[in-house]
DSSP file (Angstrom, degrees, kcal/mol; ACC not computed):
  #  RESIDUE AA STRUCTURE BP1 BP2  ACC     N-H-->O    O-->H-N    N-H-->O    O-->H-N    TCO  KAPPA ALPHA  PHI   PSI    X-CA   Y-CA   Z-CA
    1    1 A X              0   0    0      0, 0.0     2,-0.1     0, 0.0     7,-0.1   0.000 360.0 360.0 360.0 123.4    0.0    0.0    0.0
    2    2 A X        -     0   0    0      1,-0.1     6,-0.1     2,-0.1     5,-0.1  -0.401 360.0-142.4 -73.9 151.1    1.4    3.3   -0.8
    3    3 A X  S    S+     0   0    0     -2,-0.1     2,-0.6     4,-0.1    -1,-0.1   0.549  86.9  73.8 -84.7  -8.5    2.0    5.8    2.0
    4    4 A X  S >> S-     0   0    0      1,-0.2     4,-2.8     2,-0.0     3,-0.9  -0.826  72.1-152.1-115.7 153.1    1.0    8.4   -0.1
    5    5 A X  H 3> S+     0   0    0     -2,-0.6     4,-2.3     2,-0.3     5,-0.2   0.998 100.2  52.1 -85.4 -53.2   -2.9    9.0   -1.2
    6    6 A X  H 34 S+     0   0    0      1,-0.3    -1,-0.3     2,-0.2    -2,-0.0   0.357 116.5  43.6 -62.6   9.8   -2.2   10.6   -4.6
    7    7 A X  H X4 S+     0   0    0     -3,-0.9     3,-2.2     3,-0.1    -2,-0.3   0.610 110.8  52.2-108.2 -59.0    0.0    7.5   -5.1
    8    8 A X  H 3< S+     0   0    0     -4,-2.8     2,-1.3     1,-0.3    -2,-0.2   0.978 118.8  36.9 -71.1 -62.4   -2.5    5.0   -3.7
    9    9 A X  T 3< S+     0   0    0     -4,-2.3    -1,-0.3     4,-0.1     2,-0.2   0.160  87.1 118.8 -89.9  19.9   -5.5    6.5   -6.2
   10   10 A X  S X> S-     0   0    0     -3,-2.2     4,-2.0    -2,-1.3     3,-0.6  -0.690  80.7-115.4 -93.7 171.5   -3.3    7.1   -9.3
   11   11 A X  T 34 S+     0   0    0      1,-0.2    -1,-0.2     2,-0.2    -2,-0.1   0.732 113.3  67.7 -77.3 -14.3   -4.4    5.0  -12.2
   12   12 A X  T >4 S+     0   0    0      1,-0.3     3,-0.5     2,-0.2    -1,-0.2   0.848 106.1  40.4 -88.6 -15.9   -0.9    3.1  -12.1
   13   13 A X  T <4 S+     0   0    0     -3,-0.6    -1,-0.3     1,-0.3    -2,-0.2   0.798 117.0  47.4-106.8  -7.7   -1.8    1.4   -8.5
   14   14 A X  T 3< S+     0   0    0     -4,-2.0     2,-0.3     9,-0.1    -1,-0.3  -0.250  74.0 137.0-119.3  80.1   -4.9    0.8   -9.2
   15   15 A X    X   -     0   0    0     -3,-0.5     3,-0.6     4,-0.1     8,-0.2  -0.707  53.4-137.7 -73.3 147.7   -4.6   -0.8  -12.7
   16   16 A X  T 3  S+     0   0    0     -2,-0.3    -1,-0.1     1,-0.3     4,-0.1   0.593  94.6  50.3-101.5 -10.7   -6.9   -3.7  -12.6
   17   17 A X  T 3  S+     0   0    0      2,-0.1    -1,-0.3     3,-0.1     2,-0.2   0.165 100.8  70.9-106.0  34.9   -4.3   -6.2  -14.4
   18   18 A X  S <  S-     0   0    0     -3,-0.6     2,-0.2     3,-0.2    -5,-0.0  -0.958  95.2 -53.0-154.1 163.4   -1.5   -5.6  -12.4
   19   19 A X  S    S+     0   0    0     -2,-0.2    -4,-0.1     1,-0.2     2,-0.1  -0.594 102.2  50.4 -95.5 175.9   -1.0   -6.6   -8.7
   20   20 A X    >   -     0   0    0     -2,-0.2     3,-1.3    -6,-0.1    -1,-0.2   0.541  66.4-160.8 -91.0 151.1   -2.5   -6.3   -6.3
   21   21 A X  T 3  S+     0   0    0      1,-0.3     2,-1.0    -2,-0.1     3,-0.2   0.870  86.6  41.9 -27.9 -79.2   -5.2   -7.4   -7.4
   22   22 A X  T >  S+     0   0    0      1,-0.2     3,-2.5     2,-0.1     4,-0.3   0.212  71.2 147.6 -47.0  11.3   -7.7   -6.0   -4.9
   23   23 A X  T X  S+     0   0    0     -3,-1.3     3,-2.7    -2,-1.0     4,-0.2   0.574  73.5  54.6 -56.4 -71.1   -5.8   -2.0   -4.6
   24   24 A X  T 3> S+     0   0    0      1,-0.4     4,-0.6    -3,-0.2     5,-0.5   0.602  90.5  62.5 -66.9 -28.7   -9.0   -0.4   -4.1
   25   25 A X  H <> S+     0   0    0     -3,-2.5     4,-0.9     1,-0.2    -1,-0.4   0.906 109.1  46.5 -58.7 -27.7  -10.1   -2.4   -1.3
   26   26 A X  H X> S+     0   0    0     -3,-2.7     3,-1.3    -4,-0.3     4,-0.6   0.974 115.9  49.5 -75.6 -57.0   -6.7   -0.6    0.4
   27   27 A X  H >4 S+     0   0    0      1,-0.2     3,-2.3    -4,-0.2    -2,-0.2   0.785 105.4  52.1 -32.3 -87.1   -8.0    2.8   -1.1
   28   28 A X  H 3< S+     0   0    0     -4,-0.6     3,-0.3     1,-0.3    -1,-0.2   0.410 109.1  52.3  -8.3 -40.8  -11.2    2.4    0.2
   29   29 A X  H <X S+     0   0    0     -3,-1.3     4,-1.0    -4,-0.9     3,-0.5   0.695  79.7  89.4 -82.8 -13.9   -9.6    1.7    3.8
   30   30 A X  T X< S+     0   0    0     -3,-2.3     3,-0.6    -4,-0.6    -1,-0.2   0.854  81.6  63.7 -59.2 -43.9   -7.3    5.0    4.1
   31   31 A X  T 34 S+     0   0    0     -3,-0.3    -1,-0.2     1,-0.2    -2,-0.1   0.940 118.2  26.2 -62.2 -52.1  -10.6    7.2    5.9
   32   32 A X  T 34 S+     0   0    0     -3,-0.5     2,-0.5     2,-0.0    -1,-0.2   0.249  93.6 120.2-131.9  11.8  -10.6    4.9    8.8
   33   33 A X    <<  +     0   0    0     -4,-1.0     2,-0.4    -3,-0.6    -4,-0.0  -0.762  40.6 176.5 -17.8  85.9   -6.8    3.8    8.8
   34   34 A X        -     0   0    0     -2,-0.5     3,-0.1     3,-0.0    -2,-0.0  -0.986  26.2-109.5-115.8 130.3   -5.2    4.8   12.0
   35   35 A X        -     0   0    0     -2,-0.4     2,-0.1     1,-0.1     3,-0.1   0.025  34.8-102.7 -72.9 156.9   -1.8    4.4   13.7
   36   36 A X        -     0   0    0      1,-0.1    -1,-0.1     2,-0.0     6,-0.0  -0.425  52.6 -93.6 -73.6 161.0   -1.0    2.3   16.5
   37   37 A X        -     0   0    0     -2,-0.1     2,-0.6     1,-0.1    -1,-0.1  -0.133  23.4-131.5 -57.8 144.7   -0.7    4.3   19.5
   38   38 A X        +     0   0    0     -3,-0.1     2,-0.3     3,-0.0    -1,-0.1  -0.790  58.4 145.6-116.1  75.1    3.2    5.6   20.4
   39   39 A X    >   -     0   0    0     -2,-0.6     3,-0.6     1,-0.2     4,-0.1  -0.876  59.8-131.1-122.1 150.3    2.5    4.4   24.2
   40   40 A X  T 3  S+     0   0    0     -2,-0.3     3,-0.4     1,-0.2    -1,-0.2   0.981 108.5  42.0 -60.0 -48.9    5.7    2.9   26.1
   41   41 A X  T >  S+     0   0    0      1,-0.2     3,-2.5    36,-0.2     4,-0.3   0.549  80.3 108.8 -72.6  -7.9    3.3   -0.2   27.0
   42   42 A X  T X> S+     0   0    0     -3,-0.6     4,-1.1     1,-0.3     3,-0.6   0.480  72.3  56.7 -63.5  -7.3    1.5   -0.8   23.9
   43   43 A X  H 3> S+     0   0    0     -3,-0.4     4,-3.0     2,-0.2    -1,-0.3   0.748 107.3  51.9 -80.7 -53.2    3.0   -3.8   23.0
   44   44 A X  H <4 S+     0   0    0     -3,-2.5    -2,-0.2     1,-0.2    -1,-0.2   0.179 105.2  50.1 -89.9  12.7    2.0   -5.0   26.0
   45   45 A X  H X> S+     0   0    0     -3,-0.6     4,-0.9    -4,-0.3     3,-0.6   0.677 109.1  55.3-109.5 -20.7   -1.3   -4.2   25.7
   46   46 A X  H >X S+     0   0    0     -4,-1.1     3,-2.5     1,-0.3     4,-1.7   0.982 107.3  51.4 -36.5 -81.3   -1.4   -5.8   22.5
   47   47 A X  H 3< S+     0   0    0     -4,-3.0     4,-0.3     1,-0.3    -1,-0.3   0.207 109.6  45.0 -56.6   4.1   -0.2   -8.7   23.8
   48   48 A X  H <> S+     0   0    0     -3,-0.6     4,-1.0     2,-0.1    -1,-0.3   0.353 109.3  54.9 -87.5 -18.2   -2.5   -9.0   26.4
   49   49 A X  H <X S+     0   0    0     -3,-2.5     4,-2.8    -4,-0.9    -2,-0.2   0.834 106.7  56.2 -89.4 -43.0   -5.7   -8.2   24.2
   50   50 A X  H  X S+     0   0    0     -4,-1.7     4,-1.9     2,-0.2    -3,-0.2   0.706 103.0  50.3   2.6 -69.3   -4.6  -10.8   22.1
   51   51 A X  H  > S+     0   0    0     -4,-0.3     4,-1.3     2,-0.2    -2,-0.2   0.925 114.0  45.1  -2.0 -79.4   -4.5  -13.4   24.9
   52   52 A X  H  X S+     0   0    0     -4,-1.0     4,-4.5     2,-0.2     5,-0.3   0.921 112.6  51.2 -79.9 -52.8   -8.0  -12.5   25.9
   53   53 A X  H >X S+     0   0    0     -4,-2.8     3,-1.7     2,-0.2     4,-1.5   0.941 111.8  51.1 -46.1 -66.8   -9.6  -12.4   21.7
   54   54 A X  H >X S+     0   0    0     -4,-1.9     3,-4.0     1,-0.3     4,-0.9   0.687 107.4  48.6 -46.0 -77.6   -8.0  -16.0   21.1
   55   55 A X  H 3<>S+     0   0    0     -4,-1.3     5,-2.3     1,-0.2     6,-1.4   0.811 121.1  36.2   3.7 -58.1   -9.7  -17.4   24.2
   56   56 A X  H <<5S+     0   0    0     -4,-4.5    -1,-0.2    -3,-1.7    -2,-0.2   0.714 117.6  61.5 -90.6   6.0  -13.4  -15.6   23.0
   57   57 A X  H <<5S+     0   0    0     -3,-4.0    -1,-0.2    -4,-1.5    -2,-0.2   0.890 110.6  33.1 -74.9 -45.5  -12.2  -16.6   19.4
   58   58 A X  T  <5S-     0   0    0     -4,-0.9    -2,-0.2    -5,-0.3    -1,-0.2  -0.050 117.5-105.4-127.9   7.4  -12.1  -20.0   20.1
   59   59 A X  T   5S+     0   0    0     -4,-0.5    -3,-0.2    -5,-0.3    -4,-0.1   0.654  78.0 130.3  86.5  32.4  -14.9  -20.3   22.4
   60   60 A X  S   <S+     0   0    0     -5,-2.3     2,-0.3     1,-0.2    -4,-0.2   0.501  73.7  20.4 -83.7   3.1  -12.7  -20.6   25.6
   61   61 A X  S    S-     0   0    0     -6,-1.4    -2,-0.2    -9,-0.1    -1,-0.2  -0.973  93.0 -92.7-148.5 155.3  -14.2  -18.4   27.4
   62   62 A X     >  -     0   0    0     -2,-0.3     4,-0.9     1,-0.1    -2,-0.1   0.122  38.1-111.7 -47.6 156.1  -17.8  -16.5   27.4
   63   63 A X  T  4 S+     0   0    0      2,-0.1     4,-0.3     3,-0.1    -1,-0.1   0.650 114.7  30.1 -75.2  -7.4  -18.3  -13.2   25.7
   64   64 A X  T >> S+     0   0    0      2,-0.2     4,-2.9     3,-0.1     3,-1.7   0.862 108.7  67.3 -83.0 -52.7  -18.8  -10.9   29.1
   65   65 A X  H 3> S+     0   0    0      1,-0.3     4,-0.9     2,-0.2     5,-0.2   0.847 109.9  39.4 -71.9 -36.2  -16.6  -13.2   30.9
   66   66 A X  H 3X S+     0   0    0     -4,-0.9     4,-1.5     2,-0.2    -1,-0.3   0.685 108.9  53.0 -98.0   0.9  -13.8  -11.4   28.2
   67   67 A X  H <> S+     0   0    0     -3,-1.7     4,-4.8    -4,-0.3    -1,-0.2   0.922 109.5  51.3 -63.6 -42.3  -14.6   -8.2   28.0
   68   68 A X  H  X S+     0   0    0     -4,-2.9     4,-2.2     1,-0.3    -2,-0.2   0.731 116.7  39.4 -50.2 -16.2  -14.4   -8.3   31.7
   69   69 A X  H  X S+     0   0    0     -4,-0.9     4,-1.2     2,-0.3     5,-0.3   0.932 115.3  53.8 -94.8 -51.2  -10.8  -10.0   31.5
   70   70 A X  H  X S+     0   0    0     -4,-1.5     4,-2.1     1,-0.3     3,-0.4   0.907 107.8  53.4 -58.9 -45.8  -10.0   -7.8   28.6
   71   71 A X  H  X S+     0   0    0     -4,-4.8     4,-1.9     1,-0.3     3,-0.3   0.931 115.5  33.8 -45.7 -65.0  -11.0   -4.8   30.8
   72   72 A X  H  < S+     0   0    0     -4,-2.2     4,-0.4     1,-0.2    -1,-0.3   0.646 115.8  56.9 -82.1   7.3   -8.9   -5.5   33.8
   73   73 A X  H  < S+     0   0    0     -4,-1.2    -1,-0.2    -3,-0.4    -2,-0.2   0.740 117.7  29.9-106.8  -8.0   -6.1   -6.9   32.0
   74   74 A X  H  X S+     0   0    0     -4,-2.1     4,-0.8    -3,-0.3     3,-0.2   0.796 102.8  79.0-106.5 -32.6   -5.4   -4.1   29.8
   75   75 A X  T >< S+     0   0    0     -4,-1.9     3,-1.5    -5,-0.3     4,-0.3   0.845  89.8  56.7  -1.9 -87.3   -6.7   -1.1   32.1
   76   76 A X  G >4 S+     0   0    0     -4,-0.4     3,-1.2     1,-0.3    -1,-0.2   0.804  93.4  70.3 -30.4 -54.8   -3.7   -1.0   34.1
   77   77 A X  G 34 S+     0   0    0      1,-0.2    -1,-0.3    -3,-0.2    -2,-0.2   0.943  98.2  54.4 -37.3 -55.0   -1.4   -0.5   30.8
   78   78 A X  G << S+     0   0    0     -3,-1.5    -1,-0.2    -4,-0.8    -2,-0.2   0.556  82.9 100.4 -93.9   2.0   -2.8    3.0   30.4
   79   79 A X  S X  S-     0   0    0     -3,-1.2     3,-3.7    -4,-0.3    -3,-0.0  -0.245  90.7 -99.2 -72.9 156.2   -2.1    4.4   33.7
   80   80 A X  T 3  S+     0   0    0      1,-0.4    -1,-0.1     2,-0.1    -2,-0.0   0.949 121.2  41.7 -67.4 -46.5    0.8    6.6   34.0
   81   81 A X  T 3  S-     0   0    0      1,-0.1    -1,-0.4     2,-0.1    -3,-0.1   0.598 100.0-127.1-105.0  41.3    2.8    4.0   35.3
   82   82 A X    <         0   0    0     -3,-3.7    -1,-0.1     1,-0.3    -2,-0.1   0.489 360.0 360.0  81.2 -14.4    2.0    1.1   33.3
   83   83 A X              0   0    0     -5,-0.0    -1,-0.3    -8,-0.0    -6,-0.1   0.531 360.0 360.0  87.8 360.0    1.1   -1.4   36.1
């Protein structure tokens, strides 16, 4: 995906015979496209949200039961110190 918009929407990325295949679908996503956060912990909130999705992914735990988990396990990350 080009990092530039007037690059992403010029006729030469999205030529339909040329790859990828899909390019609009990537235009199409640039309005709601946002970077990950530039938090010292984010990594580790990542990794902990992560944890808690596979679990409700894979039916090992309830869907309340993992917000709730998600909730306290990630919470703590945003506090000024980190947990």
């Amino acid at each position: 995906m080009p990092s530039r918009t007037d690059v992403a929407t010029s006729p030469a990325f999205l030529e339909p015979d040329q790859p990828p295949e899909s390019s609009q679908v990537f235009v199409d996503a640039i309005p709601n496209t946002r970077a990950t956060p530039h938090t010292a912990n984010w990594s580790r909130v990542e990794k902990e949200a992560d944890n808690v999705l596979q679990s409700l992914f894979y039916g090992r735990i309830e869907r309340e039961a993992g917000v709730r988990q998600l909730i306290e396990s990630t919470r703590p990350l945003f506090t000024a110190g980190g947990g």
